[in-house]
C-alpha positions as CSV (number, residue, x, y, z in Angstrom):
1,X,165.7,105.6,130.0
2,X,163.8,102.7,127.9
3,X,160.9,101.1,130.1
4,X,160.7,97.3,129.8
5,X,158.4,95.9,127.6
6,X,155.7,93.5,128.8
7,X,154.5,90.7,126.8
8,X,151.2,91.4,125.6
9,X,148.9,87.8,125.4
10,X,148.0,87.2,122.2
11,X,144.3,87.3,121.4
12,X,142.5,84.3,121.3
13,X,141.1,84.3,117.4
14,X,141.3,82.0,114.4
15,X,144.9,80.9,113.8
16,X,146.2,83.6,110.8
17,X,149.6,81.4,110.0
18,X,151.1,78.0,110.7
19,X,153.7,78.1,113.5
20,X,156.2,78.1,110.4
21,X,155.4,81.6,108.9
22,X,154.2,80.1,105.4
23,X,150.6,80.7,106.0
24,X,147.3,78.7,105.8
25,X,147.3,76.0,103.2
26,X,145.5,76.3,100.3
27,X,142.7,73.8,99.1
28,X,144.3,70.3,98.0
29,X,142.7,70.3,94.4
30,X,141.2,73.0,92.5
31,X,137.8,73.0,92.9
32,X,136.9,71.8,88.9
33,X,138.9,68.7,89.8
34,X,137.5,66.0,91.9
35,X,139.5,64.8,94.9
36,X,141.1,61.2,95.0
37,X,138.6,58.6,96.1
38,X,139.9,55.9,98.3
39,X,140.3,52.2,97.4
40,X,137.3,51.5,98.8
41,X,134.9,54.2,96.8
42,X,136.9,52.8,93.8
43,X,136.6,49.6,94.4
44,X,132.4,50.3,95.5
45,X,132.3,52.4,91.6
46,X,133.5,49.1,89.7
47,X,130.4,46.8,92.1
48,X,128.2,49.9,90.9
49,X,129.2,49.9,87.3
50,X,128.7,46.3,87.2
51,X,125.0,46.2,88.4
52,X,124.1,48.7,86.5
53,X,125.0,46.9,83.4
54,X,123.5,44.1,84.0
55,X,120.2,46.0,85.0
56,X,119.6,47.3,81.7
57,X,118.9,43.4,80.8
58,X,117.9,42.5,84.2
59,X,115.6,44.8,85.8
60,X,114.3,43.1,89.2
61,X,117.7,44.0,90.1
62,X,116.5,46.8,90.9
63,X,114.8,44.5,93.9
64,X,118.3,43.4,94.9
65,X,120.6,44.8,97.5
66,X,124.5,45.1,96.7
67,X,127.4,45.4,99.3
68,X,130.6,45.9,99.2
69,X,132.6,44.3,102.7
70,X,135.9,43.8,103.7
71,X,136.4,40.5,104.3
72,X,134.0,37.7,104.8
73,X,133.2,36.7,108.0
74,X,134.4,33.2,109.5
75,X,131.1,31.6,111.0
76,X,132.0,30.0,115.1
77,X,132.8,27.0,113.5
78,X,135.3,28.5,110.7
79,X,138.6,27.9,111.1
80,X,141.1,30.2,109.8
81,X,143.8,28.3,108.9
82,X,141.3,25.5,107.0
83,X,142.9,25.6,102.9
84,X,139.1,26.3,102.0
85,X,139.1,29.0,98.9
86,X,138.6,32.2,100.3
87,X,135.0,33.4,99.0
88,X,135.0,36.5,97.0
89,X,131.4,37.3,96.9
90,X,128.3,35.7,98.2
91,X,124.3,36.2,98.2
92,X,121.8,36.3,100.9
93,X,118.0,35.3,99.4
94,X,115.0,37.5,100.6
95,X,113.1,36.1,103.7
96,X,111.2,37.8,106.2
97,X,110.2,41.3,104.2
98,X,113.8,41.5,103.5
99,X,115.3,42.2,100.4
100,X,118.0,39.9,98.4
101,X,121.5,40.4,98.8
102,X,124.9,40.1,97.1
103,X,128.1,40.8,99.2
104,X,131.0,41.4,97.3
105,X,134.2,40.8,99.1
106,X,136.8,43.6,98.3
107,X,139.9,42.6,100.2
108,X,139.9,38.9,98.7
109,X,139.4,40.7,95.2
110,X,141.8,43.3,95.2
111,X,144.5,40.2,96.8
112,X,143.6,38.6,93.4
113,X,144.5,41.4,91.0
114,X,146.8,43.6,89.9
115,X,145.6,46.8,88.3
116,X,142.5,48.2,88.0
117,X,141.4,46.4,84.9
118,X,141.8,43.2,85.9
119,X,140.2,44.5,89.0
120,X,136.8,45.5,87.4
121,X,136.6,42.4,85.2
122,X,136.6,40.1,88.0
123,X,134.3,42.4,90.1
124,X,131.9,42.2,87.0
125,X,132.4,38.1,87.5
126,X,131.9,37.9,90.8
127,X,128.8,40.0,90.5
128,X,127.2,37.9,87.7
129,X,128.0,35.1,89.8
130,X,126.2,36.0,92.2
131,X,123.4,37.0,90.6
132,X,123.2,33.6,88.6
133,X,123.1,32.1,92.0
134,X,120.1,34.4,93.3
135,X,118.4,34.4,90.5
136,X,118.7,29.9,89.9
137,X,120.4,30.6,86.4
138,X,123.6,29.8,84.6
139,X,126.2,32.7,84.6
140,X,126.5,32.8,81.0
141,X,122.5,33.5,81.1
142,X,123.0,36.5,83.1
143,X,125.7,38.0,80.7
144,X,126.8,36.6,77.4
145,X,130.2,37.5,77.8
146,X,130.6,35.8,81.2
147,X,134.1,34.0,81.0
148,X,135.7,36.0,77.9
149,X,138.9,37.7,78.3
């Protein structure tokens, strides 16, 4: 005569398979290969690439804080629904032991393009704006090639 078998609890461990019997999953990219970035990194790489191109003829950049945000921010008197341009970058001088900045606005930028060309050449306009504006000079003083296609 066969005795019953009684269910034996399972040891509590580290998980050895998904509940589907394939196993654990394996790593999402080799490790040689570098994992996707997100928009935002991307979109934080082209502001990056475009300061430092304009630092190697503009060093007190170097002095000069860049941002990346979202979206700008309505002030308590901004009204949303106003058909004022949405701003795609902006600066903030130095005061108070506080260094300059320029905000670059990635939502309104990326709204405004379509691939990532496009994309990085009006980050790189936006940027010399901006720094035109901080620095009380004309874009095309900041980079030659300000406004060519």
């Amino acid at each position: 005569m066969d005795k019953p078998v009684t269910p034996r609890a399972a040891a509590p461990g580290p998980r050895r398979r998904d509940r589907h019997g394939r196993g654990m999953r394996g790593p999402i990219a080799p490790p040689q290969v570098p994992l996707a970035a997100s928009r935002a990194e991307v979109f934080a790489d082209l502001v990056q690439d475009s300061v430092e191109q304009l630092e190697r003829r503009w060093p007190q950049l170097a002095d000069i804080d860049f941002l990346v945000l979202e979206v700008p921010r309505l002030d308590g008197a901004g009204d949303p629904w106003s058909d004022e341009p949405v701003p795609l970058g902006g600066t903030v001088p130095s005061r108070d032991g506080r260094r300059a900045r320029v905000v670059v606005y990635r939502r309104p930028v990326e709204i405004r393009t379509k691939g990532r060309d496009e994309r990085a050449a009006l980050v790189h306009e936006v940027v010399v704006e901006q720094v035109a504006d901080l620095l009380g000079l004309t874009p095309e003083t900041v980079d030659p090639r300000y406004g060519e296609d």
